[in-house]
C-alpha positions as CSV (number, residue, x, y, z in Angstrom):
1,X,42.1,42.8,-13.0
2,X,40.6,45.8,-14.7
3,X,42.2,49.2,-14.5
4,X,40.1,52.1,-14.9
5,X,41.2,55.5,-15.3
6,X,39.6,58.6,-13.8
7,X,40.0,62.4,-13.8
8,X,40.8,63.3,-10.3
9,X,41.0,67.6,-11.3
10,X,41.7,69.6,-13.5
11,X,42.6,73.3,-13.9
12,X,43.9,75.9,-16.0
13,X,45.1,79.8,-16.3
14,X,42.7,81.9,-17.7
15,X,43.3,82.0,-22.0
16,X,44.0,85.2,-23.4
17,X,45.2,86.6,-26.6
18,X,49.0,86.6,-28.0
19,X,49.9,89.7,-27.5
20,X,47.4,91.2,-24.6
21,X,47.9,90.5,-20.8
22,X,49.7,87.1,-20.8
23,X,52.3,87.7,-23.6
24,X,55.1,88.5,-21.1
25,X,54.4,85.4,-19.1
26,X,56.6,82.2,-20.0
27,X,55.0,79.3,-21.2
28,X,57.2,77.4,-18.4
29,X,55.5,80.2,-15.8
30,X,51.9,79.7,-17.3
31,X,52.6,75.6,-17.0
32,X,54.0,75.6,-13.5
33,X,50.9,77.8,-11.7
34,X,47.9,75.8,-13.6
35,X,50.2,72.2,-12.3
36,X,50.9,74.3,-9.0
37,X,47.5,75.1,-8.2
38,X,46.2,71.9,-8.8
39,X,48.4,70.2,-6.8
40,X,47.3,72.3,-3.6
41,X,43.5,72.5,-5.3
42,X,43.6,68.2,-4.5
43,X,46.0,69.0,-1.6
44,X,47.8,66.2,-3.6
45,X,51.2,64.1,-2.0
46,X,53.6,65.0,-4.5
47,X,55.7,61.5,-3.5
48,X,52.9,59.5,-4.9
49,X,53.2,61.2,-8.5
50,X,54.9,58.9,-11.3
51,X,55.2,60.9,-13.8
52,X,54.4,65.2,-15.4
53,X,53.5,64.4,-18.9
54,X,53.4,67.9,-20.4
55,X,51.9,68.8,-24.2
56,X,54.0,72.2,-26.3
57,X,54.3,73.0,-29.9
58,X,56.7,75.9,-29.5
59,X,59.4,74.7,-27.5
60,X,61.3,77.6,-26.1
61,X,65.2,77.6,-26.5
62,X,65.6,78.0,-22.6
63,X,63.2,75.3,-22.0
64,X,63.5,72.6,-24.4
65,X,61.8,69.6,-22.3
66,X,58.6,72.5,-20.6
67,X,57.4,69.3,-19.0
68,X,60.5,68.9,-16.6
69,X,60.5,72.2,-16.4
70,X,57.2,73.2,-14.6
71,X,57.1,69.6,-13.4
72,X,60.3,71.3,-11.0
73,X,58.9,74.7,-11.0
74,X,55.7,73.4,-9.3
75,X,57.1,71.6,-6.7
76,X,57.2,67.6,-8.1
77,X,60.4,66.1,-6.3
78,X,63.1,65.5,-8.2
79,X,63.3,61.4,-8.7
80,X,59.6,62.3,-10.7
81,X,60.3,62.1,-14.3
82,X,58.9,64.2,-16.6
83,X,58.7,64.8,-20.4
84,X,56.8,66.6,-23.1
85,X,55.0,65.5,-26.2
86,X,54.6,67.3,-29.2
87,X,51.4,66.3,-31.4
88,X,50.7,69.7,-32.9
89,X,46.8,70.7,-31.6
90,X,46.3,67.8,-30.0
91,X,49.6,67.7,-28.0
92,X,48.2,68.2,-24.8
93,X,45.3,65.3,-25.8
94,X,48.6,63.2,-26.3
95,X,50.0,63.8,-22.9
96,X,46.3,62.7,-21.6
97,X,46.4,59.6,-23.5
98,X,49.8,58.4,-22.9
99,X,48.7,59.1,-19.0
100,X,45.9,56.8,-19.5
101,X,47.9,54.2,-21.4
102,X,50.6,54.5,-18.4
103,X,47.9,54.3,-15.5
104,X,45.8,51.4,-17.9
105,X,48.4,49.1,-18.1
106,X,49.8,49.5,-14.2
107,X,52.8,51.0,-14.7
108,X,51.8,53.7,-12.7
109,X,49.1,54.8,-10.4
110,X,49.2,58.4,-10.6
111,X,49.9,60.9,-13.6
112,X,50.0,64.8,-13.9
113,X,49.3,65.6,-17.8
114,X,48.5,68.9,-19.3
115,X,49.5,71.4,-22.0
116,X,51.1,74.8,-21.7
117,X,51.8,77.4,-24.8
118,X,52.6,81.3,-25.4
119,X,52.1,82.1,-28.6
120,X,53.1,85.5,-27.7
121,X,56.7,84.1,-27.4
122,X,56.9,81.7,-30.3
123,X,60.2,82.5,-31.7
124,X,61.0,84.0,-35.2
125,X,63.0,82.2,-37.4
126,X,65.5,83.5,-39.8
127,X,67.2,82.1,-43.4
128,X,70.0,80.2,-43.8
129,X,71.8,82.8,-44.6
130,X,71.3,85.3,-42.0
131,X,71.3,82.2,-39.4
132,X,74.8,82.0,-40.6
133,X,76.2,85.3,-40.8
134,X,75.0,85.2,-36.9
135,X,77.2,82.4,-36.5
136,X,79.9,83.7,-38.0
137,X,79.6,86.9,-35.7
138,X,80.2,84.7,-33.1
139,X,83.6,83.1,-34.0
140,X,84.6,86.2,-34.2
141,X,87.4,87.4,-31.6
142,X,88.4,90.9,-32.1
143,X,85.9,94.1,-32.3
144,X,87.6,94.9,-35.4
145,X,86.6,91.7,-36.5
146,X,83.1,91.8,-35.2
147,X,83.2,95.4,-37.3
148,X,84.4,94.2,-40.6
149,X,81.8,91.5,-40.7
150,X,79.0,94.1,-40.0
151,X,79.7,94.3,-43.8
152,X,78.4,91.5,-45.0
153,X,75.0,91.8,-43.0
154,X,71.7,91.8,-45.2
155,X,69.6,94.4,-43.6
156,X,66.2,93.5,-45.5
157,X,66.8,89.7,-44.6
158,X,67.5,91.0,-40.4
159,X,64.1,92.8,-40.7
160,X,62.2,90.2,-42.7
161,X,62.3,87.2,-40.2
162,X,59.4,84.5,-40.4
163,X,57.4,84.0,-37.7
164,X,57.7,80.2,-36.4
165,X,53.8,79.8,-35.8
166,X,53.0,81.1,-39.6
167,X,55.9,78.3,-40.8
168,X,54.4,75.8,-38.3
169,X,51.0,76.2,-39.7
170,X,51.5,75.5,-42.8
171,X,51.2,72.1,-43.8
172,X,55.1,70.5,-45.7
173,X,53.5,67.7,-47.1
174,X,51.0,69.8,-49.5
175,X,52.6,73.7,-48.9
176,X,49.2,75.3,-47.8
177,X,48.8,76.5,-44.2
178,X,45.3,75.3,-41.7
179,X,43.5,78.7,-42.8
180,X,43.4,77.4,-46.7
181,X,42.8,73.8,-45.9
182,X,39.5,75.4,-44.0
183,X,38.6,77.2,-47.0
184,X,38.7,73.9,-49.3
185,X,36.0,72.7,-46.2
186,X,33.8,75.0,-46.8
187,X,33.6,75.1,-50.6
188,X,33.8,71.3,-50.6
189,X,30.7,70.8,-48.0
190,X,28.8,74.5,-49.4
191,X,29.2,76.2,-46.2
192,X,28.5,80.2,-46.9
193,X,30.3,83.0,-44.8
194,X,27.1,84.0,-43.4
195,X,26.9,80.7,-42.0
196,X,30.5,80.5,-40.2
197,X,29.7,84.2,-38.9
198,X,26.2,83.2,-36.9
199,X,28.5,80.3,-35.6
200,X,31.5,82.4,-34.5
201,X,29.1,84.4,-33.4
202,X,27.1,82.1,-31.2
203,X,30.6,80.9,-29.6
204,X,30.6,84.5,-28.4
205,X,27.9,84.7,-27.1
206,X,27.8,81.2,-24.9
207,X,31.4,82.4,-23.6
208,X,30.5,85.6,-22.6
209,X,27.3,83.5,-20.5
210,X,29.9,81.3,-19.7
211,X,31.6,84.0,-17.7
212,X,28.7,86.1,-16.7
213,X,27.4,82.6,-15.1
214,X,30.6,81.2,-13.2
215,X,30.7,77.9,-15.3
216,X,33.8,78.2,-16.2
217,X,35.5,79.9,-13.3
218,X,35.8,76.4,-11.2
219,X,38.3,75.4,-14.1
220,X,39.8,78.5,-13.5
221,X,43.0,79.6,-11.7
222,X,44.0,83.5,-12.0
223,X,47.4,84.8,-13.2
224,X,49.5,87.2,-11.7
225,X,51.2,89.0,-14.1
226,X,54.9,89.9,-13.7
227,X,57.7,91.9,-12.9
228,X,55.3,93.5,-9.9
229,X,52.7,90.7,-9.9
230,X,50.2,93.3,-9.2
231,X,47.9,92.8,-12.4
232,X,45.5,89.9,-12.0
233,X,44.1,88.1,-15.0
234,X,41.2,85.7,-13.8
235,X,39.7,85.1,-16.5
236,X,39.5,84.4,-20.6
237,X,40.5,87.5,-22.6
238,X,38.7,86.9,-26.0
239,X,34.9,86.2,-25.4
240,X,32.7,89.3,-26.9
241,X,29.8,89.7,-24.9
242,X,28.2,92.3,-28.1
243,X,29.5,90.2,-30.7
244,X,27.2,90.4,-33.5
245,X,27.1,88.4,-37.0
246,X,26.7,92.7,-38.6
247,X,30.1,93.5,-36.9
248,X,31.8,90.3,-38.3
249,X,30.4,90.5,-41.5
250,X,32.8,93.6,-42.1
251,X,35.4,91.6,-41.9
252,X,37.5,90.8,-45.1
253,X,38.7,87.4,-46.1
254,X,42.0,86.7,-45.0
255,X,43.5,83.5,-46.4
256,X,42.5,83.5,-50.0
257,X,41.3,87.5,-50.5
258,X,39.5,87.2,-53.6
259,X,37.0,84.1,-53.3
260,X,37.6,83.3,-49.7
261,X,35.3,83.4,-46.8
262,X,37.5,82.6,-43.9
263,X,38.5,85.6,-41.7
264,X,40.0,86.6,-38.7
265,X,36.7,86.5,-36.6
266,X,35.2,82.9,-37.7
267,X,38.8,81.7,-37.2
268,X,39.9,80.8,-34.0
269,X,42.7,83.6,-32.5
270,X,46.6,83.0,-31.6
271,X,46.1,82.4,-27.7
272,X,48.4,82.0,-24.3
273,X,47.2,79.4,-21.9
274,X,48.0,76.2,-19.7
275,X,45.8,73.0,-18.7
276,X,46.6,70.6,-16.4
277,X,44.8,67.2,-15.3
278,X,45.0,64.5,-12.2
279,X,45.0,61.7,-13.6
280,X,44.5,57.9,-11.0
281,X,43.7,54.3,-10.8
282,X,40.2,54.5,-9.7
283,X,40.8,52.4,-6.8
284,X,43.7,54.6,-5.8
285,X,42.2,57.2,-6.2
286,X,39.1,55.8,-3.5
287,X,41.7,54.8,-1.5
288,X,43.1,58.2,-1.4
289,X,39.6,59.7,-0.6
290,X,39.0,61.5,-4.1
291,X,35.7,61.7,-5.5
292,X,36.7,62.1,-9.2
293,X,35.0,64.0,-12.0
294,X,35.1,61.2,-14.8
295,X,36.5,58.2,-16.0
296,X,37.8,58.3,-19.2
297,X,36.0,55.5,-21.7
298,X,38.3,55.3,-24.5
299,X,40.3,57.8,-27.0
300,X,41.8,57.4,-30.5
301,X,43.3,59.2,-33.0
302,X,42.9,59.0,-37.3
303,X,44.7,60.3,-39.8
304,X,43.5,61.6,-43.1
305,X,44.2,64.1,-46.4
306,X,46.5,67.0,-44.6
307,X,44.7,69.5,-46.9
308,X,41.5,68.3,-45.6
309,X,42.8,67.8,-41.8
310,X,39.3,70.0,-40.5
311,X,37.4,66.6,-40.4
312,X,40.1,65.1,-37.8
313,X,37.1,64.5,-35.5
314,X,35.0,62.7,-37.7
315,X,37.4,60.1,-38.5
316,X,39.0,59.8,-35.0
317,X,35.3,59.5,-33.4
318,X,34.2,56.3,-34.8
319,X,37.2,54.5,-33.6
320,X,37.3,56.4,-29.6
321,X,33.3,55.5,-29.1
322,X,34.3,51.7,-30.7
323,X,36.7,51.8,-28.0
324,X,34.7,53.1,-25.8
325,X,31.3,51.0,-26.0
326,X,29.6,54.0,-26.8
327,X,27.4,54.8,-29.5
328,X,27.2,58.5,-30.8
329,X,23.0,59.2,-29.8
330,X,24.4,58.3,-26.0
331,X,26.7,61.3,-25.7
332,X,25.3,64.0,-24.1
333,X,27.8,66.5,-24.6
334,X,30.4,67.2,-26.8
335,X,33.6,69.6,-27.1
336,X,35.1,70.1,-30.5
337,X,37.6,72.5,-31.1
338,X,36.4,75.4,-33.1
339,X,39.9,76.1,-35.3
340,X,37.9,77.6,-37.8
341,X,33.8,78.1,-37.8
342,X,33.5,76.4,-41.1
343,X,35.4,73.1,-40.2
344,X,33.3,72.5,-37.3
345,X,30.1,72.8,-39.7
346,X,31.7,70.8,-41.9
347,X,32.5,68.1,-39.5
348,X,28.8,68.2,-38.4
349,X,27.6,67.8,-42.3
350,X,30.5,64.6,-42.7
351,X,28.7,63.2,-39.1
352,X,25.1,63.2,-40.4
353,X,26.1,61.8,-43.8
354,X,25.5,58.4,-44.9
355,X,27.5,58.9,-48.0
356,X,30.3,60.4,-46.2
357,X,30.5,57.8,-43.3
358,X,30.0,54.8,-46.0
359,X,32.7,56.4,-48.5
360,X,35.8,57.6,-45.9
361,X,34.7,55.5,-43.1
362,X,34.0,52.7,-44.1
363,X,30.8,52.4,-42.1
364,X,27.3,51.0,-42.6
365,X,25.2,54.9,-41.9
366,X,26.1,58.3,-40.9
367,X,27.3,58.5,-37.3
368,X,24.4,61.2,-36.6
369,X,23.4,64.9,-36.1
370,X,25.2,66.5,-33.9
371,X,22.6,68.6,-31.8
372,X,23.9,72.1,-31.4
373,X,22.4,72.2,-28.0
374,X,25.2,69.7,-26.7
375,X,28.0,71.4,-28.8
376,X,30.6,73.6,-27.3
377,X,27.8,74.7,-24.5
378,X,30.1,77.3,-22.9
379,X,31.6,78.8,-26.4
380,X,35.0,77.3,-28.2
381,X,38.5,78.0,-29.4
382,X,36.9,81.1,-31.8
383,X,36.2,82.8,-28.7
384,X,38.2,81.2,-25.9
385,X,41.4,80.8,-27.8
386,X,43.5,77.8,-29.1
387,X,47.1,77.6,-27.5
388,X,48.0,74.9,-29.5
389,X,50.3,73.0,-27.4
390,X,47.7,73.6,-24.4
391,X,43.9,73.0,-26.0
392,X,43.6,68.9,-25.8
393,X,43.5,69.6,-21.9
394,X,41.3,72.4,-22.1
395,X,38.8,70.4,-24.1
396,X,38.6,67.6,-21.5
397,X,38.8,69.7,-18.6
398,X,35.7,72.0,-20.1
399,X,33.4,69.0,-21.1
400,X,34.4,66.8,-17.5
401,X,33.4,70.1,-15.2
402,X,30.4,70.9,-17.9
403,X,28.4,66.8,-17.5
404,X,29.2,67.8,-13.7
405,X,27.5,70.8,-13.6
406,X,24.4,69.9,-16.2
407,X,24.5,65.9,-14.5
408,X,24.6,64.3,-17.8
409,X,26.4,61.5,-17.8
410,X,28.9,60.5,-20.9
411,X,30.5,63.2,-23.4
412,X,32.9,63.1,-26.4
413,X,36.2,66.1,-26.7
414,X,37.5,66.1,-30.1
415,X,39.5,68.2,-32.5
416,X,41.6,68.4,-35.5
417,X,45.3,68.4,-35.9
418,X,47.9,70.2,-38.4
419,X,48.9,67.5,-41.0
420,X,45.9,65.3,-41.2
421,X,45.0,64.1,-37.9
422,X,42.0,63.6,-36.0
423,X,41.9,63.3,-31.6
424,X,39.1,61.9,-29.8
425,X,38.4,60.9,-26.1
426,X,35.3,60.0,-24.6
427,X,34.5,60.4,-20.9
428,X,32.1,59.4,-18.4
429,X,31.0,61.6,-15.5
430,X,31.2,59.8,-12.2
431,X,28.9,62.1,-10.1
432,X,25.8,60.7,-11.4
């Protein structure tokens, strides 16, 4: 018997920033309300769950396995297991696909999977030798001890720690970090800054409609912000509304100084977030008296060159609408993570290429132009943010709530992933 697989719900906290409203906010807190809410959004039987499958990148120390974690927090009993996955961006598409692969092949019936990330808290990481003077500190018993060994401390070295998402974003298998790999994209493919400016700007401006509109606030859950839980944050804290191509134009190069053209504002910002979806059996889900938002079709994910790992999507597409029975003119919207503005044009350029598809693909014709009109409708990562171990959800939540609210019927969420990977999933809405 066939097993399909729907979307029941989804939901997430608003995105904001690193450093701005959610920064003192665990990633375990940020988890446990968007999982929380849901569950009491669906007014969901916790017994019936099998499973909290939970995406991070930036495991914190006092919460090595999140997805246990706010699988507790938010009220899952305790016989529920739970676990996290780690597939860099697309982490939390991971925990999405291994729910679908779970629910597919009826080991289970019901699956909570999502993605949760601060990168306000990423933790710094120090040398080996000042990681072991630390140590040593410790074995020490006496304060006079402690005191002598304040002697051999490197004061330059204390000050001087790396930061774990700068180490983590650069790739080890070819030494250059995501920002550069985007700048060999848009030399390789002849895309100008100019070019990646009108685009950032344009995911501006959609956000900002986005939010002046409601179309995002059903996906929506607010934050109250700790110790006094007094501040509210109820929506994304990144889209300009008077974002301009003038005011971004000012900005300098930041990844190669001298002939670069990637910067800060076509790039997509550190961001702290959470995502969370329902996943069911569409029968049990019927039988339970949902009325879900989609079924997912198919997913897949490709690998390619890590120093080219911007054109993820178009090598991961092919395969997830093969899967999926789909061809690409069906889709009617798609999501595709902005990481940098000139890797999305550049995946765009690779779609509608015949040479391209032929070459790297191995296929007969380009896949097809990608119509900006069904692209990132509501704005993307360069203006709602990228938590890295969160954005795979967020991509599949936005696209399932937007073919519901524009009736359209099939859609594709894709992105690119540190080290040479490519995520896909296509969906189908089921209110059409």
């Amino acid at each position: 018997m066939s097993r399909n697989v729907v979307i029941v719900e989804g939901l997430r906290t608003p995105f904001a920033k690193a450093g701005t409203d959610l920064k003192d906010v665990h990633p375990a807190d940020l988890g446990e309300v968007a999982l929380r809410e849901l569950i009491a959004k669906t007014n969901l039987d916790t017994d019936l769950v099998d499973e909290v499958i939970v995406g991070n990148t930036g495991s914190p120390s006092d919460a090595v396995n999140i997805g246990r974690v706010v699988a507790l927090r938010a009220g899952i009993p305790l016989k529920t297991s739970a676990y996290t996955v780690h597939r860099n961006c697309a982490s939390a598409l991971e925990s999405v696909t291994s729910g679908f692969e779970k629910i597919k092949s009826g080991t289970m019936d019901v699956v909570l999977t999502g993605g949760t990330e601060s990168m306000s808290q990423l933790p710094l990481i120090y040398n080996k030798k000042t990681t072991s003077w630390f140590i040593q500190m410790m074995s020490k018993k006496t304060a006079m001890q402690k005191i002598m060994h304040l002697k051999n401390l490197s004061l330059p070295a204390l000050l001087n720690p790396k930061i774990s998402v700068m180490e983590g974003l650069t790739d080890p298998f070819v030494g250059i970090n995501m920002g550069k790999t985007a700048e060999i994209l848009a030399k390789e493919f002849g895309i100008s800054r100019l070019q990646q400016d009108e685009f950032a700007t344009m995911s501006h401006t959609r956000a900002a409609a986005a939010q002046e509109s409601g179309a995002l606030k059903d996906e929506i859950t607010p934050v109250f912000i700790p110790p006094k839980f007094k501040k509210v944050v109820h929506q994304d804290i990144g889209p300009r509304a008077g974002q301009t191509v003038e005011k971004l134009a000012k900005l300098r190069p930041y990844f190669d100084r001298k002939y670069g053209s990637i910067t800060v504002g076509n790039a997509c910002p550190l961001t702290d977030g959470a995502a969370m979806l329902l996943l069911m059996e569409e029968e049990k889900a019927k039988s339970l008296g949902y009325k879900p938002l989609a079924r997912i079709r198919g997913y897949a994910f490709a690998g390619l060159e890590p120093e080219r790992m911007g054109l993820g999507p178009v090598y991961s597409t092919p395969i997830a609408l093969k899967r999926a029975g789909v061809e690409f003119k069906d889709l009617d919207l798609i999501e595709l993570n902005e990481a940098f503005a000139a890797q999305v044009l550049a995946c765009n350029k690779a779609f509608a290429s015949d040479e391209f598809c032929q070459n790297k693909l191995g296929l007969s014709k380009a896949l097809g132009e990608v119509d900006p009109n069904k692209l990132n409708v509501n704005g993307g990562a360069i203006s709602l943010g990228h938590p890295v171990g969160a954005t795979g959800t967020r991509l599949v939540l936005t696209l399932a709530k937007a073919l519901k609210a524009q009736n359209k019927k099939l859609g594709l969420a894709t992105l690119c992933i540190g080290g040479g990977q490519g995520g896909a999933i296509v969906i189908e809405n089921m209110n059409v």
